[in-house]
N, CA and C atoms as a LAMMPS dump frame, in Angstrom:
ITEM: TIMESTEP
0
ITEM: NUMBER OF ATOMS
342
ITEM: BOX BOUNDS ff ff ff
-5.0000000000000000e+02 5.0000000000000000e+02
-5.0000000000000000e+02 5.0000000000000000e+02
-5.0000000000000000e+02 5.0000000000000000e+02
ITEM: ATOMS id mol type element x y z
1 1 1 N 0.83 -1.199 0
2 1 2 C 0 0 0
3 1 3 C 0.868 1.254 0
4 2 1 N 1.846 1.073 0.79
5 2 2 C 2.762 2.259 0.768
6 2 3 C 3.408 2.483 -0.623
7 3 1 N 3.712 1.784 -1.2
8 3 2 C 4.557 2.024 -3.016
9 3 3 C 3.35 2.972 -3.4
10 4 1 N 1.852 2.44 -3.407
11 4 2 C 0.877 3.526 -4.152
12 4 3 C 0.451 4.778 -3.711
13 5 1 N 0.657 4.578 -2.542
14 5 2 C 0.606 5.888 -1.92
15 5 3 C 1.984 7.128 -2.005
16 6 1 N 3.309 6.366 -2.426
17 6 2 C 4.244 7.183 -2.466
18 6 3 C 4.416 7.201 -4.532
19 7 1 N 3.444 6.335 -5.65
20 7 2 C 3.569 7.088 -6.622
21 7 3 C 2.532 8.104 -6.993
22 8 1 N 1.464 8.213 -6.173
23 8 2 C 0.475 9.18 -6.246
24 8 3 C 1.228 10.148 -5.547
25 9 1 N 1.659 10.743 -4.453
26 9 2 C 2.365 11.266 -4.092
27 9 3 C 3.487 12.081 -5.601
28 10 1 N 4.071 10.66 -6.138
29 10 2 C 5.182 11.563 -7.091
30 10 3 C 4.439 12.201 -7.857
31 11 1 N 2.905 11.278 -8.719
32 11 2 C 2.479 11.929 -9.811
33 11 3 C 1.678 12.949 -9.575
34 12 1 N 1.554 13.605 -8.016
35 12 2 C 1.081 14.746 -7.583
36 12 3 C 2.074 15.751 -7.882
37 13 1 N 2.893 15.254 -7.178
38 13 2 C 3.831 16.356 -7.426
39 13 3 C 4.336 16.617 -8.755
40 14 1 N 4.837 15.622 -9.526
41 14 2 C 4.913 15.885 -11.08
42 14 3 C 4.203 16.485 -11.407
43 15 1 N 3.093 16.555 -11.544
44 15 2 C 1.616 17.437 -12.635
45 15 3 C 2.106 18.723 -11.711
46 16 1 N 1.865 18.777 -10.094
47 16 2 C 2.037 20.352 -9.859
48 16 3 C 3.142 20.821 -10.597
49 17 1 N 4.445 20.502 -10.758
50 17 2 C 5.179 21.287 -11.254
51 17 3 C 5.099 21.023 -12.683
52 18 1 N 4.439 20.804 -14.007
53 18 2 C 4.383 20.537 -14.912
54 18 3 C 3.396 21.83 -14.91
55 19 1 N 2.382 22.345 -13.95
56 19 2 C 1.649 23.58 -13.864
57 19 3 C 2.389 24.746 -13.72
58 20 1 N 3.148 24.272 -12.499
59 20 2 C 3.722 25.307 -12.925
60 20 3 C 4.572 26.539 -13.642
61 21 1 N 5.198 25.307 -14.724
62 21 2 C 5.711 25.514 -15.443
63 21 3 C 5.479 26.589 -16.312
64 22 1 N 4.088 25.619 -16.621
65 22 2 C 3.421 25.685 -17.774
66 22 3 C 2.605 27.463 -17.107
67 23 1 N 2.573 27.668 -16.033
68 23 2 C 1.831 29.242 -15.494
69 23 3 C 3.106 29.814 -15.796
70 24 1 N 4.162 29.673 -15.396
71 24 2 C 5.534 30.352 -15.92
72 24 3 C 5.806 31.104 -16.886
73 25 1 N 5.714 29.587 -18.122
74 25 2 C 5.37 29.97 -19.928
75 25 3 C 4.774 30.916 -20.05
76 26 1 N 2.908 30.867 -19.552
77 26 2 C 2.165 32.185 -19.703
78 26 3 C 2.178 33.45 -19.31
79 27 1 N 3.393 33.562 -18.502
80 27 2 C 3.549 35.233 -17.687
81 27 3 C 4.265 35.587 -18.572
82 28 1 N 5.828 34.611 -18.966
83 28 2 C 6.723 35.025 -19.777
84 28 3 C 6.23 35.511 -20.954
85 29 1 N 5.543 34.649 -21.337
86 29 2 C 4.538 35.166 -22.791
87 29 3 C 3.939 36.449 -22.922
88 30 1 N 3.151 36.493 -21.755
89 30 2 C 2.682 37.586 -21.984
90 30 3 C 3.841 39.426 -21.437
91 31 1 N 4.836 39.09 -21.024
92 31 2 C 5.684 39.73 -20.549
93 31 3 C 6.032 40.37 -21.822
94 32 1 N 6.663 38.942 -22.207
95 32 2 C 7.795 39.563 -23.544
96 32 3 C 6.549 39.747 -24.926
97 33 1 N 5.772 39.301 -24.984
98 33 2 C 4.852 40.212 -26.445
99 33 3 C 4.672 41.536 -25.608
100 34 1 N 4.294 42.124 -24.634
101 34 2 C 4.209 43.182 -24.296
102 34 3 C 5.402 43.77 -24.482
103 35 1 N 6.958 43.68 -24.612
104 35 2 C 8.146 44.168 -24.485
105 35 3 C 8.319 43.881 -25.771
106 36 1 N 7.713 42.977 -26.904
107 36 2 C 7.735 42.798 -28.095
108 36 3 C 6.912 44.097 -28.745
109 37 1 N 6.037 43.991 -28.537
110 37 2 C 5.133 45.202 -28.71
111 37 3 C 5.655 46.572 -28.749
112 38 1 N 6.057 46.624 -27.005
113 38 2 C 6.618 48.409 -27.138
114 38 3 C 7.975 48.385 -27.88
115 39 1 N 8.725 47.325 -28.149
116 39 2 C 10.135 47.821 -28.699
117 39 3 C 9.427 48.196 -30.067
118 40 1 N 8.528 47.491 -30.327
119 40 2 C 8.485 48.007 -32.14
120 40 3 C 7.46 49.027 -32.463
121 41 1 N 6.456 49.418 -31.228
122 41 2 C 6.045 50.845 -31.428
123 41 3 C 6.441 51.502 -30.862
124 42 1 N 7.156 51.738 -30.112
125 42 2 C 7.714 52.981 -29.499
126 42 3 C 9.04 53.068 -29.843
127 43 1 N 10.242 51.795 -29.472
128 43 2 C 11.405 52.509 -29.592
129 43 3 C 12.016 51.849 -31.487
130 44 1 N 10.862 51.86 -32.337
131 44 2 C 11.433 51.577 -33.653
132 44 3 C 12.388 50.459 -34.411
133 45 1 N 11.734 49.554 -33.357
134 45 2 C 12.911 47.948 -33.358
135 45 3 C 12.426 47.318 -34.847
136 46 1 N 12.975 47.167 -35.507
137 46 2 C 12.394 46.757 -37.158
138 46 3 C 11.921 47.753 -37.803
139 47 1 N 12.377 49.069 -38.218
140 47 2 C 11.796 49.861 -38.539
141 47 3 C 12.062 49.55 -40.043
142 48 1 N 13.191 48.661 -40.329
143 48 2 C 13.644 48.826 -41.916
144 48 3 C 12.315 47.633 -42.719
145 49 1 N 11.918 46.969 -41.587
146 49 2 C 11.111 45.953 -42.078
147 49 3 C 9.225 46.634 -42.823
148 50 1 N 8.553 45.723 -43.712
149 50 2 C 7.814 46.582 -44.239
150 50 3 C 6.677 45.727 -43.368
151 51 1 N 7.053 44.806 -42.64
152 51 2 C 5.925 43.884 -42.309
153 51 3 C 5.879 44.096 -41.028
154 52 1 N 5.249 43.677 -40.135
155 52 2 C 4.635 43.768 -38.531
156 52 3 C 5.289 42.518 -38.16
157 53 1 N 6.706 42.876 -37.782
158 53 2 C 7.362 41.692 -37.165
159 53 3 C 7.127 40.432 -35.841
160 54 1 N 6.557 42.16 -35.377
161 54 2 C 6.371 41.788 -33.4
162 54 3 C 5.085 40.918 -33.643
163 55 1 N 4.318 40.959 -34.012
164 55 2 C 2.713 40.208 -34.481
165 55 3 C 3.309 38.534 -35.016
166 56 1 N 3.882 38.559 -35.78
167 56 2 C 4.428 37.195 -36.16
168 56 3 C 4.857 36.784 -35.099
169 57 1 N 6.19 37.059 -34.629
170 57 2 C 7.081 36.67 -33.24
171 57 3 C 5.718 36.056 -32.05
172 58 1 N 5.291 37.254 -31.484
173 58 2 C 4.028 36.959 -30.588
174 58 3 C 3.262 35.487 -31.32
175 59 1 N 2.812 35.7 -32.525
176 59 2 C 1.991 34.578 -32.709
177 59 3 C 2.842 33.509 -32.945
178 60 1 N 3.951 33.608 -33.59
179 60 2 C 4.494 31.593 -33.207
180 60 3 C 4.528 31.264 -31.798
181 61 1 N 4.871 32.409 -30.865
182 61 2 C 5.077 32.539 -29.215
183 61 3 C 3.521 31.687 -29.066
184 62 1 N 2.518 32.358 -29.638
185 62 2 C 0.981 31.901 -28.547
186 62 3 C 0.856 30.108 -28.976
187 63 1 N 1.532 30.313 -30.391
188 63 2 C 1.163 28.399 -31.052
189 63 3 C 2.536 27.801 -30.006
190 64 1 N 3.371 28.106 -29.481
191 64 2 C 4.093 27.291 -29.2
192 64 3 C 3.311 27.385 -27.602
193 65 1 N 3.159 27.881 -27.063
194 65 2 C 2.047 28.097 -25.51
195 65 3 C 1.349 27 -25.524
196 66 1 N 0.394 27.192 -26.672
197 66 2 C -0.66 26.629 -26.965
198 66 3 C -0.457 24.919 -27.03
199 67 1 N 0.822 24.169 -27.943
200 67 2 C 1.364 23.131 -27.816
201 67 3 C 1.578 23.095 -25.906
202 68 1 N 2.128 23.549 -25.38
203 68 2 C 2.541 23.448 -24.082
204 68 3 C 1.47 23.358 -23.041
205 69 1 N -0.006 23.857 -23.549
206 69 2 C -0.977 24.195 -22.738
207 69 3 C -1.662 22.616 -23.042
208 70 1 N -1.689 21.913 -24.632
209 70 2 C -2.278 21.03 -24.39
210 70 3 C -1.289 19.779 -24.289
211 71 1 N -0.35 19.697 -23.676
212 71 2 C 0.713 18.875 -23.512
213 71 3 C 0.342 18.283 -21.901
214 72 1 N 0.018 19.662 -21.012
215 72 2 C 0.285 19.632 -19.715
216 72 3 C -1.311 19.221 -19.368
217 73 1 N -2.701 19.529 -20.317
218 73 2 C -3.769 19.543 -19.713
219 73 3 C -4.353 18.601 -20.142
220 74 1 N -4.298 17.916 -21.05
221 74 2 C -4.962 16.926 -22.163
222 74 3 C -4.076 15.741 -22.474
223 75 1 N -2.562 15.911 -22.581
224 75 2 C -1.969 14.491 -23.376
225 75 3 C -1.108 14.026 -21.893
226 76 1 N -0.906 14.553 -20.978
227 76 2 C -0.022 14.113 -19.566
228 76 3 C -1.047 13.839 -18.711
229 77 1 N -2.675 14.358 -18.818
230 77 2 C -3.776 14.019 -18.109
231 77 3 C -4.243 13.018 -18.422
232 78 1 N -4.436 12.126 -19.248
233 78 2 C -4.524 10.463 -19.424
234 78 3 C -3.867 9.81 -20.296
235 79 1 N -3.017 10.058 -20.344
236 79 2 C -1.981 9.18 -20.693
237 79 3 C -0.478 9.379 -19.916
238 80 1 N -0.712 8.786 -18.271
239 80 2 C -0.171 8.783 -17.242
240 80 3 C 0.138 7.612 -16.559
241 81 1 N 1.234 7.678 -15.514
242 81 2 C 1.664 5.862 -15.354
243 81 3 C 0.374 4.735 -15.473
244 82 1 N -0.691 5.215 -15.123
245 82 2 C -1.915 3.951 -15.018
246 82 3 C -1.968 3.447 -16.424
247 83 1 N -2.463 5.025 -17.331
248 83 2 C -2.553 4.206 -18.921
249 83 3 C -0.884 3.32 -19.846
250 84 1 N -0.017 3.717 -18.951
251 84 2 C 1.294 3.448 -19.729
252 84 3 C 0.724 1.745 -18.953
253 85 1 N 0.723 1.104 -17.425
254 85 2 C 0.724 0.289 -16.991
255 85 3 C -0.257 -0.85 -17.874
256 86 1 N -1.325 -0.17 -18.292
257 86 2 C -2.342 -0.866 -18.88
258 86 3 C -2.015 -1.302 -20.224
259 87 1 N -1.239 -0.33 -20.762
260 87 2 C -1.087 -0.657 -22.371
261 87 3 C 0.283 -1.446 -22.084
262 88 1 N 0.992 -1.505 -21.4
263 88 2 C 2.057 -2.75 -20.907
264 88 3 C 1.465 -4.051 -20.798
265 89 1 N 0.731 -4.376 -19.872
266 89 2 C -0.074 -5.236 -19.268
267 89 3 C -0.555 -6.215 -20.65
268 90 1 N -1.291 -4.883 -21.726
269 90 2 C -2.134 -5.7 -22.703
270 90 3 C -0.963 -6.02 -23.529
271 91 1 N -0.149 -5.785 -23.916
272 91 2 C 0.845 -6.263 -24.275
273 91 3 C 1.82 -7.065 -24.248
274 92 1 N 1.899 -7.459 -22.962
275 92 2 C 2.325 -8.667 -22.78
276 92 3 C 1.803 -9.897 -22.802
277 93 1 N -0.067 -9.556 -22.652
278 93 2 C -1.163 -10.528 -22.686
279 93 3 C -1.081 -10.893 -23.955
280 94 1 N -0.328 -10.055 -24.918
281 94 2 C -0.885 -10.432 -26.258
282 94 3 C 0.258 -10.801 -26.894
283 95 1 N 1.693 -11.037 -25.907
284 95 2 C 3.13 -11.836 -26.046
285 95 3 C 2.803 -13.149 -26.025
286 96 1 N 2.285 -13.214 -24.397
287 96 2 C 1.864 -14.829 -23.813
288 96 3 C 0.964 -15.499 -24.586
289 97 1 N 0.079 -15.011 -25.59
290 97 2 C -0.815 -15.927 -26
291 97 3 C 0.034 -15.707 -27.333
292 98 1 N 0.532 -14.959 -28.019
293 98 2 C 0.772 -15.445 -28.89
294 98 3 C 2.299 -16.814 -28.883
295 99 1 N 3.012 -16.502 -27.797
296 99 2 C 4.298 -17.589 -27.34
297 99 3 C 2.898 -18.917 -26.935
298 100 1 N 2.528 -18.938 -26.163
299 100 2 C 1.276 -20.098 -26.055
300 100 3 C 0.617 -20.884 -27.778
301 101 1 N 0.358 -19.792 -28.445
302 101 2 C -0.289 -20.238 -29.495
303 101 3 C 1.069 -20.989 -30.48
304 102 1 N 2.217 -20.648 -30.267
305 102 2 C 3.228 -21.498 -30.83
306 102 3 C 3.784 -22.184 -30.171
307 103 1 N 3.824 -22.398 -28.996
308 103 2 C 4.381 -23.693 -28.506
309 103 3 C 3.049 -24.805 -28.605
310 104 1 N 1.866 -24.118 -28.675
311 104 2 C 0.891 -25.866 -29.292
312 104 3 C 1.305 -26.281 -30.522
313 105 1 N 1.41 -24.867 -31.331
314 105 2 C 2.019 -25.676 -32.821
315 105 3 C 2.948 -26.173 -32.623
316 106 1 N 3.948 -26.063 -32.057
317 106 2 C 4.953 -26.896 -32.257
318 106 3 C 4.94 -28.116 -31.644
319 107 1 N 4.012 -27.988 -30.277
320 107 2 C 3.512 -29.435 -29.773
321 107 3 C 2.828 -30.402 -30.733
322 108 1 N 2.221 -30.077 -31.435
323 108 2 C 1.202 -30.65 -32.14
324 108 3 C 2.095 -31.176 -33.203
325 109 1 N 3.057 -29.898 -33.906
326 109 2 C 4.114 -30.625 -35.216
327 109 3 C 4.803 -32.04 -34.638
328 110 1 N 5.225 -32.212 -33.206
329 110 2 C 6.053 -33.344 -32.93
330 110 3 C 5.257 -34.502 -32.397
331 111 1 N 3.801 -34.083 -32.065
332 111 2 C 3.138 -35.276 -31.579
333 111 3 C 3.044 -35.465 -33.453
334 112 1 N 2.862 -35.127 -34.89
335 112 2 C 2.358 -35.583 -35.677
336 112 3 C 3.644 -36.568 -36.476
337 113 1 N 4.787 -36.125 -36.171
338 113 2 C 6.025 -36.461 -36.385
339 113 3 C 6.341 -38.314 -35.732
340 114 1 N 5.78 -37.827 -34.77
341 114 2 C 5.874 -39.121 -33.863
342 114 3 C 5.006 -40.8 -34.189
């Protein structure tokens, strides 16, 4: 009982700091497009450029968030040691019967041999 109680324990603590991380990402984000922002309207950062640099930058910034947001909330939220344990489990169920299903054949090849 104690092993499950000390990996709930880890995978508590894992996800908290996988949050927090991930709250980290979103301050920084929103920090630096704001510091993205004023460098290129106010102090003229790309001025030689004809395009809206800071707008691009910011938006690969929000798609890469966005990967990170559903990493931490959706693909680490069930598909976690239980589902890794389970898809192990069926997998080996489906070793043993298939090692089972050839050692009859081969039982069967030497009883026919015989």
């Amino acid at each position: 009982m104690e092993k499950e109680v000390h990996e709930q324990y880890e995978y508590a603590r894992r996800r908290l700091r996988q949050k927090k991380v991930l709250y980290f990402h979103f301050v920084l984000f929103l920090l630096g497009s704001l510091f993205l922002f004023i460098g290129n309207k106010f102090f003229g950062l790309g001025e030689g450029t004809t395009q809206n640099w800071c707008i691009w930058g910011i938006t690969i910034w929000l798609f890469l968030f966005i990967l990170h947001f559903i990493k931490v909330y959706i693909t680490d939220r069930f598909m976690n040691k239980k589902w890794e344990r389970e898809q192990i489990d069926r997998l080996v169920a489906l070793q043993q019967k298939r090692i089972s299903q050839l050692e009859s054949s081969i039982n069967e090849e030497n009883e026919n041999k015989i």
